[in-house]
SEMI-980002 format. One record per residue (C-alpha): z, y, x. Coordinates in pm, whole numbers, padded with zeros to 5 digits, always signed. Example, Ala and Ser with C-alpha at 12.3 -4.5 7.8 and 13.67 -1.06 7.14 Angstrom:
REM residues 2
+00780-00450+01230/+00714-00106+01367/
***
This chain:
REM residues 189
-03448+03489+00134/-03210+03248-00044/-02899+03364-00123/-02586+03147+00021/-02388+02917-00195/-02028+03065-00285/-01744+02843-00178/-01370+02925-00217/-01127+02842+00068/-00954+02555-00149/-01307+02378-00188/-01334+02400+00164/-00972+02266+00258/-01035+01976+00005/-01312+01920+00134/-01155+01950+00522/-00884+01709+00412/-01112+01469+00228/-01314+01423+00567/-01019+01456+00759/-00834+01128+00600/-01183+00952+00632/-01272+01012+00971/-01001+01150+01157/-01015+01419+01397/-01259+01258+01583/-01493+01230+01332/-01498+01548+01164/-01733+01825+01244/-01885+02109+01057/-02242+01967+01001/-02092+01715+00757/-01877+01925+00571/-02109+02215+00481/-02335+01949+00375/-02042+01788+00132/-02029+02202+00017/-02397+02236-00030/-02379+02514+00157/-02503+02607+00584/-02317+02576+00869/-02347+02928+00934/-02133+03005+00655/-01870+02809+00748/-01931+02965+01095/-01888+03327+00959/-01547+03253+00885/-01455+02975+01189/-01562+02969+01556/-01524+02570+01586/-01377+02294+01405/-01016+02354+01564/-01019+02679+01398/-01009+02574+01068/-00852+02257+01072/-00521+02461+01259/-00610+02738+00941/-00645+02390+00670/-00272+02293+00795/-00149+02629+00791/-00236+02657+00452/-00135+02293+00380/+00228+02372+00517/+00266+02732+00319/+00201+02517-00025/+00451+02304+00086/+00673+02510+00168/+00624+02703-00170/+00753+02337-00345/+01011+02307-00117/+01219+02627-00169/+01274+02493-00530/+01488+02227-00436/+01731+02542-00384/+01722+02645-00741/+01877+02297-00815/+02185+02135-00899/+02338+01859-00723/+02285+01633-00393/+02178+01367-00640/+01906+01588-00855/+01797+01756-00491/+01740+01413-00288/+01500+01293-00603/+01342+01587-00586/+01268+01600-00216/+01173+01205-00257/+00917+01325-00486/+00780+01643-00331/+00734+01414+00027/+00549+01182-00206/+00319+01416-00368/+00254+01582-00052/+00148+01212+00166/-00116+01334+00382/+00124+01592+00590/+00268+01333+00793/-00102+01245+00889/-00234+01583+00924/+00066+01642+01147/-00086+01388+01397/-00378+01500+01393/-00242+01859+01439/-00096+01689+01771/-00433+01565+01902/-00620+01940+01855/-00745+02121+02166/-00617+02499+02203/-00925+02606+02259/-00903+03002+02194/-00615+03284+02078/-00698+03224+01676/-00611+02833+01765/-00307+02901+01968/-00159+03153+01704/-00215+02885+01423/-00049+02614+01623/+00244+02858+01689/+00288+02945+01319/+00246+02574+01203/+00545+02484+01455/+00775+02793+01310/+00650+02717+00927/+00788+02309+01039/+01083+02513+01166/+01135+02715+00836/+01084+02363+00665/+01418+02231+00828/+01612+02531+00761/+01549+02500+00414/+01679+02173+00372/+02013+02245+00561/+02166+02385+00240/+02068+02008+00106/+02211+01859+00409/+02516+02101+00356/+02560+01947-00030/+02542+01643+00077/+02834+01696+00284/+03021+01905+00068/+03002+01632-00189/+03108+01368+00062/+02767+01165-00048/+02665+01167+00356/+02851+00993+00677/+02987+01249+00847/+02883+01037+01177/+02504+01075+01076/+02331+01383+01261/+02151+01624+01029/+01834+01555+01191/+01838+01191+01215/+01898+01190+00799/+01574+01466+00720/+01393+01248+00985/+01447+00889+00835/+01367+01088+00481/+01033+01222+00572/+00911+00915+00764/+00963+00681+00510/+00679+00819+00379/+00462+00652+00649/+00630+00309+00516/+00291+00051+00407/+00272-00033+00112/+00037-00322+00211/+00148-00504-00069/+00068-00285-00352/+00390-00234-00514/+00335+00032-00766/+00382+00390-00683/+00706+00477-00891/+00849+00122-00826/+00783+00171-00467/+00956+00505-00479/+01256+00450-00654/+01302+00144-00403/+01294+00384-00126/+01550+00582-00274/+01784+00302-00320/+01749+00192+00009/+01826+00556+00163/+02088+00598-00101/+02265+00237-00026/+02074+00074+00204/+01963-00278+00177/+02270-00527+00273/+02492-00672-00043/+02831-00545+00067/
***
């Protein structure tokens, strides 16, 4: 009897969010990605009933590293230094704006499912609460209209991650252009 092909759980999340970027939720299954492991489906199955299962577990996990970067922008100084570095961490991290739509499209299909969606929408919760001490700065330092709702300025900061760069604008000129036009928009005054 052949022994089964070791795989740790970050070769199969980069694998999971490889295939899920390429296909989409539609398009991934489990045949595809043990193949991409070199490994069977049963031990993928050992570990996950269906695909919803450990795509829910994959965001979960996705959302804890994220998290992780995130509580640094506490440690420091400054609206100014703590808006780059949120720029950057929502940069680095690009594909959890897309894995959160998929997340939106998965069928709650059994209690392991259900438990992951719950945690995913309290770890999003946690995410929030983190940056209200950056909101909080922001005020403080009077670098944010007071007219602007909390929400509505982390919202318009994590979507403009979803901006096209159709044009190819390089990455760190791109970036920094975002930032200026959050910082001071984009009329001449």
């Amino acid at each position: 009897m052949a022994r089964e092909r070791k795989f740790s759980t970050e070769d199969l999340f980069q694998v999971t969010e490889q295939m899920l970027l390429t296909h989409g939720y539609e398009g991934f299954s489990i045949s595809p990605l043990a193949e991409q492991l070199e490994i069977s489906r049963g031990a993928i199955y050992k570990y996950y009933e269906n695909k919803e299962e450990l795509i829910t577990d994959y965001m979960l996990y996705k959302m804890e590293h994220f998290l992780v970067e995130l509580k640094e922008i506490e440690t420091i100084d400054g609206f100014d230094a703590q808006f780059d570095f949120l720029i950057n961490i929502i940069f680095k991290n690009s594909t959890i704006p897309h894995m959160i739509e998929i997340g939106r499209r998965i069928t709650i299909n059994n209690k392991k499912v259900q438990e992951n969606n719950e945690k995913r929408e309290k770890l999003h919760l946690d995410m929030y609460h983190h940056l209200q001490g950056f909101i909080s700065l922001g005020r403080q330092e009077a670098k944010l209209r007071e007219t602007l709702p909390d929400p509505l300025i982390l919202g318009f900061i994590f979507q403009t991650i979803l901006i096209p760069n159709h044009f190819g604008i390089p990455h760190s000129q791109w970036v920094s252009s975002i930032k200026e036009m959050i910082r001071h928009g984009m009329l001449n005054n």
